[in-house]
C-alpha positions as CSV (number, residue, x, y, z in Angstrom):
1,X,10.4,4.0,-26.0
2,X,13.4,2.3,-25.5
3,X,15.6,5.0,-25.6
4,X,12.9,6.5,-22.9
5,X,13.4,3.7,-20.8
6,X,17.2,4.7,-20.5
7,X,16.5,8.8,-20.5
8,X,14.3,7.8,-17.1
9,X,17.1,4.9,-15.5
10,X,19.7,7.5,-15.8
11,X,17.6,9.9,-14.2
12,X,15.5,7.7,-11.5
13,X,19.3,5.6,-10.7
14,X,21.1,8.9,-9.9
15,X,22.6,9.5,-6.2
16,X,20.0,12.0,-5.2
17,X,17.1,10.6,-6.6
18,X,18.0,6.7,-5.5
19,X,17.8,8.6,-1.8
20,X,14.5,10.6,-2.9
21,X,12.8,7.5,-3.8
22,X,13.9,6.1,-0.3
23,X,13.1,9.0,1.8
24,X,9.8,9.2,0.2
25,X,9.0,5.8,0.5
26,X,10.1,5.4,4.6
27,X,8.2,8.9,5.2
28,X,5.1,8.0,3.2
29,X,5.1,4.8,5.6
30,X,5.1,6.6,8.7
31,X,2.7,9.0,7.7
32,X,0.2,6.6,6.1
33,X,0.1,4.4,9.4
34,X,-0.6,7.3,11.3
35,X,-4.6,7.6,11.4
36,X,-6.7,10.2,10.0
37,X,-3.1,11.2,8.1
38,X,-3.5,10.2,4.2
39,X,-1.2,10.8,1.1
40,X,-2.6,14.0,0.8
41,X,-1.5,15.2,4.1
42,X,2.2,13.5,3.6
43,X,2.8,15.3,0.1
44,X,1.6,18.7,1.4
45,X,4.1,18.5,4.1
46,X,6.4,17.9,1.6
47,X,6.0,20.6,-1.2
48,X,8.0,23.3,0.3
49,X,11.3,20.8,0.5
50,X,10.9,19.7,-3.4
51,X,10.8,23.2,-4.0
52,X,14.4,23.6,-3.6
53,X,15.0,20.4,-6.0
54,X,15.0,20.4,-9.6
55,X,11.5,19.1,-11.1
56,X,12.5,15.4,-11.5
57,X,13.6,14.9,-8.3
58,X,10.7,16.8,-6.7
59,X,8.4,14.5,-8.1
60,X,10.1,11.2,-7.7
61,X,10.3,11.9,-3.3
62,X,6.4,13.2,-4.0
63,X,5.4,10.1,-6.0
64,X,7.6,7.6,-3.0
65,X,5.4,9.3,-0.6
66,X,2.0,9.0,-2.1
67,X,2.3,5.2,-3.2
68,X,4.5,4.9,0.5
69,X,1.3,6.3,2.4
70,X,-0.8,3.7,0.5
71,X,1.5,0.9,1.3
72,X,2.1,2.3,5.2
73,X,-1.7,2.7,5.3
74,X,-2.7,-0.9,5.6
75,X,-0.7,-1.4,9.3
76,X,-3.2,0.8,10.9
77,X,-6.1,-0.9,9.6
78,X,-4.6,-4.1,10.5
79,X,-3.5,-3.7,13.9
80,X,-6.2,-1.5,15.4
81,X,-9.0,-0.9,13.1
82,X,-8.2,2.1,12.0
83,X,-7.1,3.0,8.4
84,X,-4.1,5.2,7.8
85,X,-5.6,5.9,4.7
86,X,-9.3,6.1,3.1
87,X,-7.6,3.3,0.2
88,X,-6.9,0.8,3.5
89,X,-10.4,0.7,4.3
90,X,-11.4,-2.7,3.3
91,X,-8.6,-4.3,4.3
92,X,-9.6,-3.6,7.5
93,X,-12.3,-5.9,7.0
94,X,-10.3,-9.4,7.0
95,X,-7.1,-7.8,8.0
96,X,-8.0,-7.0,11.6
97,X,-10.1,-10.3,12.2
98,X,-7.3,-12.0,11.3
99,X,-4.9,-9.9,13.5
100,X,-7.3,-10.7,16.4
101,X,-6.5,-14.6,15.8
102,X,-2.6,-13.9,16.5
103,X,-1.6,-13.8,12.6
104,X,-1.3,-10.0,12.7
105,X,2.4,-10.6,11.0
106,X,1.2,-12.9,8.5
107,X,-2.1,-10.3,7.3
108,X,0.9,-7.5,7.3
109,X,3.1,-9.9,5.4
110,X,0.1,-10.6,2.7
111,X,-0.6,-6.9,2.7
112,X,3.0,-6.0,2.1
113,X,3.3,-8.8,-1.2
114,X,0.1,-7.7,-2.3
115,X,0.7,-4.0,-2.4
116,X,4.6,-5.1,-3.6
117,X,2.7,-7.6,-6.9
118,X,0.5,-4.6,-7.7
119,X,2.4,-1.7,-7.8
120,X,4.9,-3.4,-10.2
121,X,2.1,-4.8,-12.4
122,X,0.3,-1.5,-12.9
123,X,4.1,0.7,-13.2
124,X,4.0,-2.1,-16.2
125,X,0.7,-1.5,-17.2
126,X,2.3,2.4,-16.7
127,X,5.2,1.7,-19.0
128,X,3.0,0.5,-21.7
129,X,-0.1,2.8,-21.6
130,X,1.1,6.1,-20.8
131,X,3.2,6.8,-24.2
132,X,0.7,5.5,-26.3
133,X,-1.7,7.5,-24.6
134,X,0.2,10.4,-25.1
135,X,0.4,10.1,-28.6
136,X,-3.3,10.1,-28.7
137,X,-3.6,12.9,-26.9
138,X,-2.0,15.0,-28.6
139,X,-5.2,15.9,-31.2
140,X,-6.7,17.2,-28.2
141,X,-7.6,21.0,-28.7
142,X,-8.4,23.6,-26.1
143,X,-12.3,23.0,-26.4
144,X,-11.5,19.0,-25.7
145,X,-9.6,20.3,-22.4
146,X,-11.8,22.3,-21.8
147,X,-14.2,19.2,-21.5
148,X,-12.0,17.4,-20.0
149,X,-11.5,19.2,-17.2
150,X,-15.1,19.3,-16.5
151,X,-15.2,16.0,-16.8
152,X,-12.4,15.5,-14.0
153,X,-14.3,17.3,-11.4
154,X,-17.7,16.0,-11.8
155,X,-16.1,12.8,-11.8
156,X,-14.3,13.1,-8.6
157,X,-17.8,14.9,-7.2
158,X,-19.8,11.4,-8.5
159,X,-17.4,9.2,-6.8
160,X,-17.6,10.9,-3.7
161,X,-19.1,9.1,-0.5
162,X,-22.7,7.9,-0.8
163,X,-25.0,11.0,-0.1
164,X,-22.5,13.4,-0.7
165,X,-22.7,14.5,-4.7
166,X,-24.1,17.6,-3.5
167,X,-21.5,18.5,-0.7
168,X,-18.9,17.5,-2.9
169,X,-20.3,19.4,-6.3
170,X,-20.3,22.9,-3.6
171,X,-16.1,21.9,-2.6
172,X,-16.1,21.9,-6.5
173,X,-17.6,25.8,-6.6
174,X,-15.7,26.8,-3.8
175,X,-12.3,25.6,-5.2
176,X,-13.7,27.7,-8.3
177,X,-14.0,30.4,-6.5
178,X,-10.6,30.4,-4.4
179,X,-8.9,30.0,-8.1
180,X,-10.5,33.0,-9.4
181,X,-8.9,35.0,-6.7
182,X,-6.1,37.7,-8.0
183,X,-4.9,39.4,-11.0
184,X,-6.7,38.0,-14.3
185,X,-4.3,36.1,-16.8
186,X,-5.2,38.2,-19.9
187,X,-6.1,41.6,-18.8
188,X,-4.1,41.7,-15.4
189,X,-7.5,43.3,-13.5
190,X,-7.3,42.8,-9.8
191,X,-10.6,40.3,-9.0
192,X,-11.6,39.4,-5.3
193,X,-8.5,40.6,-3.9
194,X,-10.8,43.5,-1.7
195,X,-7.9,46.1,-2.5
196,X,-5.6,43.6,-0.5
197,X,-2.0,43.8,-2.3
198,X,-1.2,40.3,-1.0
199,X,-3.9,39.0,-3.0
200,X,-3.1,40.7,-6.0
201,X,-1.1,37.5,-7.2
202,X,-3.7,34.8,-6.0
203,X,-4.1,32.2,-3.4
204,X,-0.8,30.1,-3.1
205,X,-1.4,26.4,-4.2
206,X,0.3,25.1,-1.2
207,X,-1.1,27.5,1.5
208,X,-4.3,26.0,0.4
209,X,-3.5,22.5,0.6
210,X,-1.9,22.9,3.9
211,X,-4.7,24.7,5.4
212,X,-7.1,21.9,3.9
213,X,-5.4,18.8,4.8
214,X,-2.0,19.5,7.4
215,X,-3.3,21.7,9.6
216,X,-7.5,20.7,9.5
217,X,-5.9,16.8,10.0
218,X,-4.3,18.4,13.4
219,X,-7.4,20.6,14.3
220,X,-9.6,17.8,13.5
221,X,-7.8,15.2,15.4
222,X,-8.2,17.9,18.9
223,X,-12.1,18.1,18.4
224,X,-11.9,14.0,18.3
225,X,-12.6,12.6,21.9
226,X,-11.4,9.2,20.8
227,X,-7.5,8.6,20.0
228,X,-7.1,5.7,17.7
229,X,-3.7,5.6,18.7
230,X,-4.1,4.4,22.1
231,X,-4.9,0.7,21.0
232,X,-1.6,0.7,19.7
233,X,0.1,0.9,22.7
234,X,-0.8,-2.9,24.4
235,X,0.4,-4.4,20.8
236,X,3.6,-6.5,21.8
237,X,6.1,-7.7,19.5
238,X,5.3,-11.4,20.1
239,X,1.6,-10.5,19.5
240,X,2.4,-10.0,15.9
241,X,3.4,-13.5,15.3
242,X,5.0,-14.7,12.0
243,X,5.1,-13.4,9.1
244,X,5.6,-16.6,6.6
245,X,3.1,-17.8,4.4
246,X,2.0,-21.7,3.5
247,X,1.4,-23.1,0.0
248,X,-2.2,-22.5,-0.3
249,X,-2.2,-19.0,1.3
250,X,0.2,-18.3,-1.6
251,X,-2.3,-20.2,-4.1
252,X,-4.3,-17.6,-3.3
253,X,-2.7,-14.8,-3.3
254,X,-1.5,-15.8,-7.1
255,X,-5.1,-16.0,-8.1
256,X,-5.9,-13.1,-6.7
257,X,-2.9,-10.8,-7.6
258,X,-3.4,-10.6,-11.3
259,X,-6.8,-9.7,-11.9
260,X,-7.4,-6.8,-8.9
261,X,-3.9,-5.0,-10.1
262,X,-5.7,-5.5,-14.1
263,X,-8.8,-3.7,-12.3
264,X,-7.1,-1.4,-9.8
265,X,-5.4,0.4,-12.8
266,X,-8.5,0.6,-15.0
267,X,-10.3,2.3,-12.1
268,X,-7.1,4.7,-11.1
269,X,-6.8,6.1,-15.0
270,X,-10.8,7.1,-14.4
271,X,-10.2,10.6,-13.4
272,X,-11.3,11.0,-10.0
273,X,-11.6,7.1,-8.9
274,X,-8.5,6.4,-6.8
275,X,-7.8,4.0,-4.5
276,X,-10.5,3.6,-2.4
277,X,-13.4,3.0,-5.2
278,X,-10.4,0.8,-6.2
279,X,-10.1,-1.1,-3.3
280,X,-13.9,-1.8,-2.7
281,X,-14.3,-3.2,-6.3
282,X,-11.6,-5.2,-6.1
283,X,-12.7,-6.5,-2.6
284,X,-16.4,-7.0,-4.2
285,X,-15.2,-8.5,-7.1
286,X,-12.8,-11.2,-5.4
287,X,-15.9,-12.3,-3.5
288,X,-18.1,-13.0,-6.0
289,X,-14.9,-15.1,-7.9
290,X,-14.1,-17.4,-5.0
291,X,-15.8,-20.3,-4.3
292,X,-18.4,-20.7,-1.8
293,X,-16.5,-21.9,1.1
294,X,-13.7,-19.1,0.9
295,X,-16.6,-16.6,0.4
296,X,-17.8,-17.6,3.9
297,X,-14.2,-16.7,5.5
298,X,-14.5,-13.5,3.8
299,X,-15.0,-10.8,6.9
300,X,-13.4,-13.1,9.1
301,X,-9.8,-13.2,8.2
302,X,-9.7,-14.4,4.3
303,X,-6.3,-14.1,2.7
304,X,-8.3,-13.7,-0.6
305,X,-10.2,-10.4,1.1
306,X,-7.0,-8.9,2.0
307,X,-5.1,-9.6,-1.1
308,X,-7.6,-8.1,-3.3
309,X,-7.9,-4.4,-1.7
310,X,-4.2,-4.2,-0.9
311,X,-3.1,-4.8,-4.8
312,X,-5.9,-2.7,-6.2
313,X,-5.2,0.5,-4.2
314,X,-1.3,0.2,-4.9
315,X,-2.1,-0.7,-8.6
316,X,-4.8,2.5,-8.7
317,X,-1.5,4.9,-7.3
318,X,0.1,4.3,-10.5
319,X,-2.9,4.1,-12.4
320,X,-3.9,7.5,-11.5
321,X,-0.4,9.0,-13.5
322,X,-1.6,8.2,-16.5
323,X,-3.8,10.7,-16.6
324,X,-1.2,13.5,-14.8
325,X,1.0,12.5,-16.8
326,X,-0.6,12.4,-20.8
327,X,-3.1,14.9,-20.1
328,X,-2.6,16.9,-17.4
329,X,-5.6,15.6,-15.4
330,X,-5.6,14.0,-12.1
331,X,-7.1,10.9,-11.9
332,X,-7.3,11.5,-7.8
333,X,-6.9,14.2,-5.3
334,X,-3.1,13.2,-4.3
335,X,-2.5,13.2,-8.1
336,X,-4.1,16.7,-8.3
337,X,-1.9,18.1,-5.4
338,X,1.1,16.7,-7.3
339,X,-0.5,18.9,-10.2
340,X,0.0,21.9,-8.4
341,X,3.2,21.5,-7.6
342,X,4.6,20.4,-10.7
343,X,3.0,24.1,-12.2
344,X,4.5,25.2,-9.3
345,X,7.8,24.2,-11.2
346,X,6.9,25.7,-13.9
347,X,6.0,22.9,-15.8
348,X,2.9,21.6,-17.6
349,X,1.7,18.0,-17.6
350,X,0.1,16.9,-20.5
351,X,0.5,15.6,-24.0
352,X,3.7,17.2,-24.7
353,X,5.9,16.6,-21.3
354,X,6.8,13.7,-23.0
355,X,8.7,15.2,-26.1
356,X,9.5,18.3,-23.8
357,X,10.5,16.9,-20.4
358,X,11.4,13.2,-21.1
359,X,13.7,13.2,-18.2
360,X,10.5,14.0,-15.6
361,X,7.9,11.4,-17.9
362,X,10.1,8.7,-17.6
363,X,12.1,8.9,-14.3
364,X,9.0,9.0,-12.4
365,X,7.4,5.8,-14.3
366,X,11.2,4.1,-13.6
367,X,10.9,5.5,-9.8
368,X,7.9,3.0,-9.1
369,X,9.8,-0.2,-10.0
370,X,12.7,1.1,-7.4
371,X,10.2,2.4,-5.1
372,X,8.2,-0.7,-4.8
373,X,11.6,-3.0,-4.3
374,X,12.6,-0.2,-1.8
375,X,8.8,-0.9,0.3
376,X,9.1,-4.3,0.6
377,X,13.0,-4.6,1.8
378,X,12.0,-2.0,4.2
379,X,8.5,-3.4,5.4
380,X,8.8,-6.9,5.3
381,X,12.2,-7.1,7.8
382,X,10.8,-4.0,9.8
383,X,7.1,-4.5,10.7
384,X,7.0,-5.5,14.1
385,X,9.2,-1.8,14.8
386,X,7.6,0.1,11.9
387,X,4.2,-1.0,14.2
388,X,5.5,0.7,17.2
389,X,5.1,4.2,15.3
390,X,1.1,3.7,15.8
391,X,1.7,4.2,19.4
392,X,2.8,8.1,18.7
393,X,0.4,10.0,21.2
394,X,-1.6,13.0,19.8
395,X,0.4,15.3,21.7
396,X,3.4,15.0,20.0
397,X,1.8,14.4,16.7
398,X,-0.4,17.8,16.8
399,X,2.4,20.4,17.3
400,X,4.5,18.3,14.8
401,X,2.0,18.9,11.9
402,X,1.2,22.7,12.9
403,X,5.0,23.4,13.0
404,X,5.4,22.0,10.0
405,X,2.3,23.9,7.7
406,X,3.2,26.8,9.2
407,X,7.0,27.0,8.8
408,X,6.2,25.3,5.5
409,X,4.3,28.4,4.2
410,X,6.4,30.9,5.4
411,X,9.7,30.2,4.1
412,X,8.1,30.1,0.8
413,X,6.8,33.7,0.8
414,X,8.0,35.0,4.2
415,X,4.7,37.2,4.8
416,X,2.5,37.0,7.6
417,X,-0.7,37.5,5.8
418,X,-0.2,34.4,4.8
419,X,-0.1,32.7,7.9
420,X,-3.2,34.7,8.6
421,X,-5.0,33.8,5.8
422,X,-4.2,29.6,6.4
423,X,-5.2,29.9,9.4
424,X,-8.5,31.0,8.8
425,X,-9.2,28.6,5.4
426,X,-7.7,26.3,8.0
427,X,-10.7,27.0,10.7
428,X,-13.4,27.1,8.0
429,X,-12.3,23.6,6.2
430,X,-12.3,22.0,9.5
431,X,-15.5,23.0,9.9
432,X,-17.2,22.0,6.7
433,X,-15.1,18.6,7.3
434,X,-16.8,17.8,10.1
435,X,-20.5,18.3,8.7
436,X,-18.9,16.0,6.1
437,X,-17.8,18.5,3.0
438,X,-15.0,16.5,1.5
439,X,-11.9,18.3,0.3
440,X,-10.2,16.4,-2.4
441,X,-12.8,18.4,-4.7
442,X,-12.2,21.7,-3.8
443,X,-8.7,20.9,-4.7
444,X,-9.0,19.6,-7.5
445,X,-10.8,22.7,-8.6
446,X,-8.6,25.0,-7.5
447,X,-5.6,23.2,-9.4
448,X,-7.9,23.2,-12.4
449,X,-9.7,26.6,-12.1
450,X,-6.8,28.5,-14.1
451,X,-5.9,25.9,-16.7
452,X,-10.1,25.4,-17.5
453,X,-10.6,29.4,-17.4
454,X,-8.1,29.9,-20.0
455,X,-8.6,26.7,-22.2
456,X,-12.3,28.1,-22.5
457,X,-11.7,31.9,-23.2
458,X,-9.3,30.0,-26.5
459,X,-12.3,28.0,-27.0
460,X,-14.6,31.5,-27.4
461,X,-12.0,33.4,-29.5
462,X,-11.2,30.7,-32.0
463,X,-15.0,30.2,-32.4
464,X,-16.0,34.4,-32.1
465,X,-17.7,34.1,-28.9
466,X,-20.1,31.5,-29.7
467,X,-20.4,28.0,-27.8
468,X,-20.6,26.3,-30.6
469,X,-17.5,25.1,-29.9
470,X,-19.0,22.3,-27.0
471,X,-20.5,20.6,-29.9
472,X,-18.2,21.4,-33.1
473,X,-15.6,18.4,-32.5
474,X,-17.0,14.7,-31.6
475,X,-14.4,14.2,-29.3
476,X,-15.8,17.2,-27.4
477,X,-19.1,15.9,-28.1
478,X,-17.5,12.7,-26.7
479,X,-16.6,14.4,-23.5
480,X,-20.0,16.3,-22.8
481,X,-21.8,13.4,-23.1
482,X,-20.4,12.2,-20.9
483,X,-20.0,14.2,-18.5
484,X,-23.9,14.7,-18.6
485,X,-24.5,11.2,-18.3
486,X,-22.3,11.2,-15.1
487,X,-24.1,14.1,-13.6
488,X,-28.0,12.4,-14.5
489,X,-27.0,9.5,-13.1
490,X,-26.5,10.9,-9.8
491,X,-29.2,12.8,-9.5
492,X,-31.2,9.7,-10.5
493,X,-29.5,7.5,-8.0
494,X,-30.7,10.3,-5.2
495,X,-34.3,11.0,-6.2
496,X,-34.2,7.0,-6.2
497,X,-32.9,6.7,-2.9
498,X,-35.1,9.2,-1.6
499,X,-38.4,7.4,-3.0
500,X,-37.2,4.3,-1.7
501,X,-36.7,5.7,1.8
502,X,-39.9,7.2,1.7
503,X,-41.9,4.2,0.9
């Protein structure tokens, strides 16, 4: 472990990563603030650059962007009401009351601590869990992966938005589908490719997630009549007001801190959690812990109801690499774009990238502590300019993102048909988006699709074709248990909403 420690300081403390962390961390901020523009978003935008970077370094600027966006994401939900990111939602509910008292500086000041205290608890947590883990996970077979896979997409479609298990279980068949697309692994027959030669090698993992997020985030943001930015244009500098904290506003805070990053990375190793379910227990939870006069200021401007969200998302970030990293399964959607890429490397996350690729398992674990120091000098001293980003009008910020995904695709390939063909997953995601079909699932399944396709047809030929193999192991008989009591519980909790509508 130790000598681990070093391999990933060596790595992480290099010239070019010290600037990737940096760079990753400033333009995850931007982007996170911007509304409507998640993590997602930021690291599709910036696939095509790590591809000219060795793997390391790739996914440190990817990993400074994601837990950037999270940390960026609570200024927009502060200042206007209007979360950069879905993790920044309940933040929103004391942060902006409190801004609307004239202590916007001092909510973004909590906020920034918060998210600083529980992204370095949970990289510990990180340091800790992730090796051990992968040392256990290393008597998985391909019938356990197999389940395991499963399990991370029904999980992600369970923790989906109330009334949407359904809409999000469909993303899952659609991402199925797009994955099945092109030659097939063992006996290179053309499938779905309609005698289309482009096809022949599949759907590109990026093309997809730029058509999904970068370029249905811009389309989406022309059907909306209502520009969130606009609000952000009356906020003045002396409106933001300080940003130091008192004694028993940091009392608080230290109560606080401790047990929502402890929960925030429990709930980001649960493949397909994240932030936001995150945030919300951690918001729930503080209230229920404080005592009843702070539990009245909650919605109002509580330090306790900001605290809470903004450690748990930031402690979920890193949370959510434990599973990327020891198994090879995200534990969110960012995690699962980072998936793609990194098998877009060439390399394989799982149980053995940390005796084969030490370098990449512990640089990007040694990245976070950097990273986080890196967010708070750079937050902290900058807010009341950093703020002044949220006033970037649409126009500006809709060619921007187009120019981007599409120039982003083509130097990768340099074929047309591909521009075509994001273009028109582009049109038909923004579509379903705005009947409410999320998209985190149907990427998750399409980063999956390959790796739980083959893992199965091992499972058939080592047992002759017979699925006995579901129920052979009890750690596979772990997995489909529970993966069955995930799925019958959501269809219980909608037949039981239904009845109690009804009555």
């Amino acid at each position: 472990m130790i000598e681990g420690i070093l391999i990933g300081l060596q790595t992480a403390l290099s010239f070019k990563n010290l600037m990737m962390v940096m760079i990753g961390c400033f333009a995850g901020t931007i982007i996170g603030m911007l509304p409507g523009l998640g993590p997602m978003t930021a690291i599709a935008l910036m696939i095509p650059i790590t591809y000219g970077f060795d793997p390391s370094t790739g996914l440190i600027l990817m990993a400074g962007v994601y837990y950037g966006a999270v940390f960026g994401g609570s200024t927009s939900s502060i200042l206007i009401n209007a979360p950069g990111v879905p993790g920044t939602v309940a933040t929103s509910f004391d942060g902006y009351p409190m801004a609307q008292q004239g202590k916007a500086g001092k909510a973004l000041a909590i906020a920034a601590y918060s998210s600083f205290a529980g992204g370095t608890i949970s990289a510990i947590f990180l340091l800790i869990a992730a090796p051990s883990l992968s040392l256990i996970s290393l008597s998985f077979r391909s019938p356990d992966y197999f389940g395991l896979m499963i399990l991370g997409l029904t999980a992600v479609a369970a923790f989906s938005s109330k009334g949407n298990f359904l809409k999000a279980m469909m993303m899952v068949v659609l991402g199925l589908m797009l994955a099945s697309v092109g030659q097939d692994t063992l006996s290179d027959i053309p499938r779905f490719t309609f005698n289309n030669m482009n096809l022949s090698d599949g759907i590109s993992f990026v093309l997809v997630v730029m058509a999904t997020f970068a370029m249905t985030e811009a389309l989406t943001l022309i059907f909306k009549a209502k520009d969130p930015t606009k609000a952000a244009k009356d906020i003045s500098l002396s409106q933001l007001g300080s940003i130091k904290l008192d004694k028993t506003e940091t009392k608080k805070m230290v109560t606080t801190i401790p047990r929502s990053s402890v929960l925030g990375f429990i709930v980001g190793v649960l493949p397909g959690a994240g932030a936001t379910i995150a945030s919300f227990l951690a918001y729930g939870m503080e209230r229920n812990f404080v005592n009843d006069e702070e539990k009245q200021k909650f919605g109002k401007g509580s330090v306790n109801g900001i605290a809470a969200p903004e450690t748990a998302n930031n402690a979920a970030c890193s949370g959510s690499f434990v599973p990327l990293l020891t198994l090879g399964i995200p534990g969110s959607g960012t995690t699962a774009v980072m998936l793609g890429a990194l098998l877009g490397f060439g390399i394989q996350p799982g149980p053995r990238l940390y005796q084969t690729n030490p370098e990449i398992f512990w640089s990007v674990i040694m990245s976070m502590y950097i990273g986080m120091v890196v967010l708070l000098i750079l937050n902290l001293p900058l807010i009341p300019y950093i703020a002044r980003v949220l006033a970037t009008p649409r126009t500006f910020l809709i060619p921007l993102i187009l120019f981007f995904s599409l120039t982003g695709v083509y130097l990768m390939s340099f074929n047309n048909f591909d521009i075509y063909l994001m273009i028109g997953i582009a049109v038909v995601a923004t579509v379903l988006r705005l009947y409410n079909f999320p998209m985190p699932p149907l990427i998750l399944a399409f980063v999956l699709g390959g790796l739980m396709e083959e893992n199965l047809r091992r499972s058939l030929l080592i047992s002759d074709g017979s699925w006995s193999f579901l129920w052979d192991r009890p750690l596979t008989v772990i997995i489909m248990i529970t993966i069955l009591a995930i799925v019958s519980w959501q269809i219980f909790r909608s037949f039981r909403r239904k009845n109690s509508s009804m009555l």
